[in-house]
Backbone as JSON, one array per atom type, in Angstrom:
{
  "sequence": "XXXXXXXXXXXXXXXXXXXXXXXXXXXXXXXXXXXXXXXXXXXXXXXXXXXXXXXXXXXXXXXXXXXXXXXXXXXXXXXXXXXXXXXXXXXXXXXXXXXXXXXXX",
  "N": [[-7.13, 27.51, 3.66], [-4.62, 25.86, 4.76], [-1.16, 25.07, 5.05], [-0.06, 21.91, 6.59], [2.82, 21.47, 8.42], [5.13, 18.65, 8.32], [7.41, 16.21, 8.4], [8.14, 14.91, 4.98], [8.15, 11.92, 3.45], [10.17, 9.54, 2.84], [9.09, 7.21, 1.05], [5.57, 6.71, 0.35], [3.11, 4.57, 0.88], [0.14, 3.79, -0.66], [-2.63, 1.63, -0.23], [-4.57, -0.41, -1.57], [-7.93, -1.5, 0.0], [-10.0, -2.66, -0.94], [-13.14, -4.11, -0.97], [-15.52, -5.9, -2.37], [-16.44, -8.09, -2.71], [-19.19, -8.74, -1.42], [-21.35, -7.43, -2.73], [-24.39, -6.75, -4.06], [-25.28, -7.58, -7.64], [-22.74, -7.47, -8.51], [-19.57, -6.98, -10.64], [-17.04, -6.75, -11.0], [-14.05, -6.9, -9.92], [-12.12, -7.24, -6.76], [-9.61, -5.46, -4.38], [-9.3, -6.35, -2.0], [-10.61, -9.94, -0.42], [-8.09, -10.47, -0.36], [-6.01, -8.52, 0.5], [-6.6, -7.38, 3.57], [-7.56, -4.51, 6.25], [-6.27, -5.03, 8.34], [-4.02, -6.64, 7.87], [-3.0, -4.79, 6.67], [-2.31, -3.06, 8.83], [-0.43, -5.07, 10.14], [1.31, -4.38, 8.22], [2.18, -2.09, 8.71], [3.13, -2.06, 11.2], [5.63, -4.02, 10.96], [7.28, -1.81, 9.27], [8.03, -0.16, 11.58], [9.03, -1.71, 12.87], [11.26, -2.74, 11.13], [12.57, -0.01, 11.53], [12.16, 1.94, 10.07], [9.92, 3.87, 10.75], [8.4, 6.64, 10.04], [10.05, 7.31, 7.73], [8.74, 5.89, 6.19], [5.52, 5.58, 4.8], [2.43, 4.1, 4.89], [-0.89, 3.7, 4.12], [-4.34, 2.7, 4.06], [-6.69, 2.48, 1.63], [-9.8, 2.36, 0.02], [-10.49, 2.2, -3.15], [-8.51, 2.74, -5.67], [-8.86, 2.44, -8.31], [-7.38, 1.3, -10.41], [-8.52, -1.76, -11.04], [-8.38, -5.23, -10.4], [-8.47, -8.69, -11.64], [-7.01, -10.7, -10.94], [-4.99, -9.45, -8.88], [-3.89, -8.1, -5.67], [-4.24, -4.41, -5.66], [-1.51, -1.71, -5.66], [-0.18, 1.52, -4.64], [2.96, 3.55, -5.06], [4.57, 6.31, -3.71], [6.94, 8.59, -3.7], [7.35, 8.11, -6.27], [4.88, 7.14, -7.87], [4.24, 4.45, -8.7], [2.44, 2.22, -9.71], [1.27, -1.09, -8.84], [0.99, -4.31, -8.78], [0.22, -7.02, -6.49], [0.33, -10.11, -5.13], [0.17, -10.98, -2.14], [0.74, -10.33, 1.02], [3.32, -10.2, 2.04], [4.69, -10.13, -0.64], [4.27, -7.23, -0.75], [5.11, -6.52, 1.16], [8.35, -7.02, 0.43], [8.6, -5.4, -2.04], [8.23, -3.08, -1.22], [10.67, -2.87, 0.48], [12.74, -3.07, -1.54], [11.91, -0.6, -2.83], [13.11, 1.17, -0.71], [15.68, 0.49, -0.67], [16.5, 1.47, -3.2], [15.74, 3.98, -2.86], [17.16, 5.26, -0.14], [19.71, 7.08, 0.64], [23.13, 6.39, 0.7]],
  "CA": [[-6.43, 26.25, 3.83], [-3.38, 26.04, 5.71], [-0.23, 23.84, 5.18], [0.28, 21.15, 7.94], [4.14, 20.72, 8.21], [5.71, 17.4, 8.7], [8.46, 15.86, 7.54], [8.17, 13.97, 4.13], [8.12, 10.79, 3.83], [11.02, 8.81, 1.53], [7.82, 6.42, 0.65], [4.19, 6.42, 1.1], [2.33, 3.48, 0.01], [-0.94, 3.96, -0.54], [-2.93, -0.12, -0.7], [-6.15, -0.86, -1.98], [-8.45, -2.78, 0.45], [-11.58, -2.71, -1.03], [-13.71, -5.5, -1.21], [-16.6, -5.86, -3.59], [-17.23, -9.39, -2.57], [-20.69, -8.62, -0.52], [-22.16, -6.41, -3.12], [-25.46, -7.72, -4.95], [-24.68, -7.8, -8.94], [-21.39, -6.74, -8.82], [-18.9, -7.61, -11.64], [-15.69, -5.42, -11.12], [-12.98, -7.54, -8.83], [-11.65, -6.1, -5.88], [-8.31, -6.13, -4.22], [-10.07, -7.37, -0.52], [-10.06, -9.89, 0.49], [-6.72, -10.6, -0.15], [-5.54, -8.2, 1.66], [-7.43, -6.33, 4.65], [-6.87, -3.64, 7.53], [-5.45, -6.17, 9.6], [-2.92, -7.09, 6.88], [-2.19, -3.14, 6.24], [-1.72, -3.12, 10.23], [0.99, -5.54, 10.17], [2.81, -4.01, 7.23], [3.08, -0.92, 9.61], [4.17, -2.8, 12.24], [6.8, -4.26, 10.24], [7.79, -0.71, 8.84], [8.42, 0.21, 12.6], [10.83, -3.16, 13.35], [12.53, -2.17, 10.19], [13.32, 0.99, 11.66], [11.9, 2.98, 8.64], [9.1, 4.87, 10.71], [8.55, 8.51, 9.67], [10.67, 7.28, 6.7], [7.9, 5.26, 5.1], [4.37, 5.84, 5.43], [1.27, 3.21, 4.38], [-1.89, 4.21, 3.98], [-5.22, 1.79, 3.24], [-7.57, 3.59, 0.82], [-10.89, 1.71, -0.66], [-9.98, 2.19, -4.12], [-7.83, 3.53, -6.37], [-9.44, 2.88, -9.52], [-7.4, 0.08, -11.36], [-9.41, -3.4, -10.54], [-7.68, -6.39, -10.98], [-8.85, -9.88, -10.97], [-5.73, -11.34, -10.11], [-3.79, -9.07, -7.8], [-4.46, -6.91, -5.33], [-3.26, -2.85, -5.9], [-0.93, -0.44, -4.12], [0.86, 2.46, -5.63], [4.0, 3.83, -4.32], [5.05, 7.28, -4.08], [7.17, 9.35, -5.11], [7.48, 7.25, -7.69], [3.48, 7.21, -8.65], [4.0, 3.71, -9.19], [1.03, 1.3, -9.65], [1.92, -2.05, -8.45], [-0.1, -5.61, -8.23], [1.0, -8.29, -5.95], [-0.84, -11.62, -4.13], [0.47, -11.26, -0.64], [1.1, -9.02, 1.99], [5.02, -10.44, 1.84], [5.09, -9.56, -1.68], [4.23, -6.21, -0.81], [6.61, -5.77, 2.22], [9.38, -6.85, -0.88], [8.3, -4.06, -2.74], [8.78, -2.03, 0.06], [11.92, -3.23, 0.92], [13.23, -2.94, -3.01], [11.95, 0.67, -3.0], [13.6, 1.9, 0.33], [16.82, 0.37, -0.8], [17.05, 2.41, -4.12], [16.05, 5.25, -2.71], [18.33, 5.31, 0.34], [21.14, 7.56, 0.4], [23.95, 5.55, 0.58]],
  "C": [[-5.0, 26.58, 4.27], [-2.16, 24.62, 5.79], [0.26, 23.25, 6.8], [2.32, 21.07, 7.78], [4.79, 20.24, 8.81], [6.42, 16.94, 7.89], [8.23, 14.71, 6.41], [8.7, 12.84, 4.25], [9.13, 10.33, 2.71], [9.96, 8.43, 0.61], [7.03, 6.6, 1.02], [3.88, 5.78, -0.05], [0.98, 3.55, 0.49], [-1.76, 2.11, -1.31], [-4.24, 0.02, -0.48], [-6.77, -2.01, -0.84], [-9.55, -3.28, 0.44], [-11.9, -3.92, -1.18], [-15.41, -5.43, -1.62], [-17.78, -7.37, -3.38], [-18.66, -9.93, -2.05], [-21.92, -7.89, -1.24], [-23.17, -7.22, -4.46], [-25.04, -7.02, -6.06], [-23.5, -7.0, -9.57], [-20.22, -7.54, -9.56], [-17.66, -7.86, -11.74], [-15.13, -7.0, -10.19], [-12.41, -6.43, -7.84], [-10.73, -6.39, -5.16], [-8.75, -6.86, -2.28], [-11.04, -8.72, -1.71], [-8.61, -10.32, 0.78], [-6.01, -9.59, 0.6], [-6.71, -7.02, 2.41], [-6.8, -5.65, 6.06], [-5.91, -4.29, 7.88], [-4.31, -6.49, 8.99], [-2.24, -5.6, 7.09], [-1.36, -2.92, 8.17], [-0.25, -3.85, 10.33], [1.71, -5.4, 9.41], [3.28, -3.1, 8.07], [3.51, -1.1, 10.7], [5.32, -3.52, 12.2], [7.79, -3.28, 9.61], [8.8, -0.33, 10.32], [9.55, -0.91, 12.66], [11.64, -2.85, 12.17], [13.6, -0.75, 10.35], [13.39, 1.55, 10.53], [10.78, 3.94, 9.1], [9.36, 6.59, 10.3], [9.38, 8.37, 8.41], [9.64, 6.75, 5.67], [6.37, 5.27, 5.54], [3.44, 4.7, 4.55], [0.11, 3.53, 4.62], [-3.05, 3.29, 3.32], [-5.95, 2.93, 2.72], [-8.28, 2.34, 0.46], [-10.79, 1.48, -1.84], [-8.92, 2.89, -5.13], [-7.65, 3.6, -7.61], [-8.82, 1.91, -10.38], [-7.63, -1.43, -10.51], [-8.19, -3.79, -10.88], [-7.84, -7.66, -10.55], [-8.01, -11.03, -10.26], [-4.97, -11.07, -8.86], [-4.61, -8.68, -7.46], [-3.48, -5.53, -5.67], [-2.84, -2.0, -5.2], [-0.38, 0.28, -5.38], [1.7, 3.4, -4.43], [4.69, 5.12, -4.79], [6.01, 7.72, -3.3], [6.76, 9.53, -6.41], [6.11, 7.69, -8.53], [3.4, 5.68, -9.2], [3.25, 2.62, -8.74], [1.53, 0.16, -9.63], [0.66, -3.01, -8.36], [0.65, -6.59, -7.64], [-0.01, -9.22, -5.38], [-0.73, -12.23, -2.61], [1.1, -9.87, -0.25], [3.0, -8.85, 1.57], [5.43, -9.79, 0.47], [5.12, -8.18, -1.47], [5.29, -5.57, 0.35], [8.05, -5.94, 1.08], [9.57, -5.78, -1.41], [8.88, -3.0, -2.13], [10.26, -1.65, 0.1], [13.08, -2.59, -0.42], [13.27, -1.37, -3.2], [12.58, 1.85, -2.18], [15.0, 1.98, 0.09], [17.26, 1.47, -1.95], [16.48, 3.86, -3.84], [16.84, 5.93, -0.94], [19.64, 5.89, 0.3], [22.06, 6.6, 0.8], [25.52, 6.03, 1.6]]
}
């Protein structure tokens, strides 16, 4: 194995877009379809107009293991932190909140 090297990222947000909703006797909740690709697409197209590429990275993943019937889930690293929100906007906030405090100044 062989290290790739590229420049770290301030943030990478890694967002749940699984969706459970199609699956015969399934119980669990899943964070699709509240948000899907197409959603994760225009957060990183919003990363870019912010002029944060290569500074902040997003990443959809299928699951990441805490359900939730209410929200959907992202977790945000560095940090490692596990996050639920109910809109894309909420989650560009997040974003926004986490770029600012970690921002050199």
């Amino acid at each position: 194995m062989d290290d790739i090297h590229f420049p770290k990222p301030l943030l990478h947000l890694f967002v749940c877009i699984n969706d459970r909703a199609g699956m015969p006797d399934n119980s669990k909740p899943s964070c699709g379809p509240r948000i899907t690709a197409d959603d994760v697409k225009e957060i990183k197209r919003w990363i870019v107009q912010k002029g944060w590429a290569g500074l902040v990275y997003c990443t959809k993943v299928k699951c990441l293991g805490f359900c939730n019937s209410g929200a959907s889930v992202a977790v945000l690293y560095p940090k490692g932190r596990f996050v639920k929100y109910h809109t894309p906007q909420e989650l560009q906030q997040m974003i926004e909140e986490e770029v600012h405090q970690l921002m050199p100044q």
